[in-house]
Structures are given as structure tokens and as C-alpha cells.
SERO-4910 file (N, C-alpha, C, O; in steps of 0.05 Angstrom, whole numbers):
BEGIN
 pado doro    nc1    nc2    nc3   cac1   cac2   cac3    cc1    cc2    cc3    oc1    oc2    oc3
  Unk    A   -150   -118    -39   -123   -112    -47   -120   -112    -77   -134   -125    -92
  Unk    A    -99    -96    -86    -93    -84   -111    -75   -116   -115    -63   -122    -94
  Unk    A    -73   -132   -133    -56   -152   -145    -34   -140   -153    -26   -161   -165
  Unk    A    -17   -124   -158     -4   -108   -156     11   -111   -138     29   -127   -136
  Unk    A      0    -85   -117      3    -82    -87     19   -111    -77     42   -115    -70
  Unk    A     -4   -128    -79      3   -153    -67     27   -167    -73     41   -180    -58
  Unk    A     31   -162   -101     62   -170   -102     77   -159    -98     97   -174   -100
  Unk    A     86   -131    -88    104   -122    -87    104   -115    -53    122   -104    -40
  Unk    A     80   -126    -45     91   -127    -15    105   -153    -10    122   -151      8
  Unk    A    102   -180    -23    112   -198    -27    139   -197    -24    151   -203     -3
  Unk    A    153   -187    -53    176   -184    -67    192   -165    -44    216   -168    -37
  Unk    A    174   -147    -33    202   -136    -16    194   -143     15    202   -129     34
  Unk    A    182   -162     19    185   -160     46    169   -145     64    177   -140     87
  Unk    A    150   -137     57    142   -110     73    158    -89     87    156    -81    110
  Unk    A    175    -82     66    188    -60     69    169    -31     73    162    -20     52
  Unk    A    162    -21     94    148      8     92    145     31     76    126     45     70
  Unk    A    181     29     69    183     47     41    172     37     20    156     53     11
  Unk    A    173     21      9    161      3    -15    137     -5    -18    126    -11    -40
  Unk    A    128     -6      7     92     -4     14     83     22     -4     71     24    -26
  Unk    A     96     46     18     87     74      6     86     79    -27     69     94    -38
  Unk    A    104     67    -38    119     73    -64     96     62    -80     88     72   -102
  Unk    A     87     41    -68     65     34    -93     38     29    -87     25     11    -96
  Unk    A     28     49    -67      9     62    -57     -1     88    -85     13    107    -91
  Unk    A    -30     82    -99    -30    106   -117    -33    132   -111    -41    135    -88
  Unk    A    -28    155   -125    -36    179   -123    -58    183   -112    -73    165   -120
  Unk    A    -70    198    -96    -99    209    -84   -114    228   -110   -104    249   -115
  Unk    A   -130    221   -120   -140    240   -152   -167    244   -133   -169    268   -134
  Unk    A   -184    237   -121   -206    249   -110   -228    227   -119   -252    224   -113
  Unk    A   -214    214   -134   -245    194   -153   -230    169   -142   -245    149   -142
  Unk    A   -203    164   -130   -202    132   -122   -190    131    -91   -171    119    -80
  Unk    A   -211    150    -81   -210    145    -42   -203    127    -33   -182    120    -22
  Unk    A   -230    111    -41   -221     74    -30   -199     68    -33   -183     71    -14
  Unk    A   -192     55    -57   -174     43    -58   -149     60    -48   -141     45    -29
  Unk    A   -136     75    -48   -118     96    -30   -119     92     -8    -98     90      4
  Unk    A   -136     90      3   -143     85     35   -137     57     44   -125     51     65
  Unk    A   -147     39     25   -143     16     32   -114     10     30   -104     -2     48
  Unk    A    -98     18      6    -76     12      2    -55     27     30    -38     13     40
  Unk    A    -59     57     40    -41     65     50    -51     53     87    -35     57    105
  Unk    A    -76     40     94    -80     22    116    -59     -3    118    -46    -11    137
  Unk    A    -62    -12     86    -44    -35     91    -18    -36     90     -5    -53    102
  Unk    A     -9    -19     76     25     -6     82     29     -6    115     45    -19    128
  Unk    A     11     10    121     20     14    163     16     -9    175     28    -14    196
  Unk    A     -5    -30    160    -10    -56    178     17    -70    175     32    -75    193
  Unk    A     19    -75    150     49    -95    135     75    -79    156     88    -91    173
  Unk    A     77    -53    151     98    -42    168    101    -39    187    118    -24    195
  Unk    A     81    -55    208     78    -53    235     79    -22    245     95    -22    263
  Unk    A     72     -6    242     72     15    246     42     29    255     22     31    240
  Unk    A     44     39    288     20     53    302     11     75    295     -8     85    307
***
């Protein structure tokens, strides 16, 4: 997890929207972490 990320899933609660929001751009050179971040948005947001 992005330390970042992590606070601001904190701060709002795992709000889904706000997951997304600070989820980075896809540039082609940072897959991973994108991937990891927009997994854990759907996990936090309970979302199938």
C-alpha cells in the first residue's frame, strides 16, 4: 500500500468514490501499483 492511499482511505471512511480519486493515473510504467491500488478500492468498498 501507497502511505498515501492509506490515509485517505482512513480519513474518509472507505468511501468508494474517494478510493477511486486517489487511485494513480495508469502511465504504462506503474501497472503494479495501479492494480494494487484500484484492487483495494473494490476490497475497502465492498464491492464484487
Amino acid at each position: 500500500d501507497s502511505p498515501t492511499a492509506a490515509a485517505g482511505y482512513r480519513r474518509r471512511g472507505y468511501s468508494l468514490m474517494g478510493c477511486i480519486k486517489d487511485i494513480p493515473t495508469l502511465k504504462g510504467d506503474n501497472y503494479e501499483e495501479w492494480k494494487r491500488e484500484l484492487d483495494l478500492a473494490f476490497i475497502l468498498g465492498e464491492v464484487d
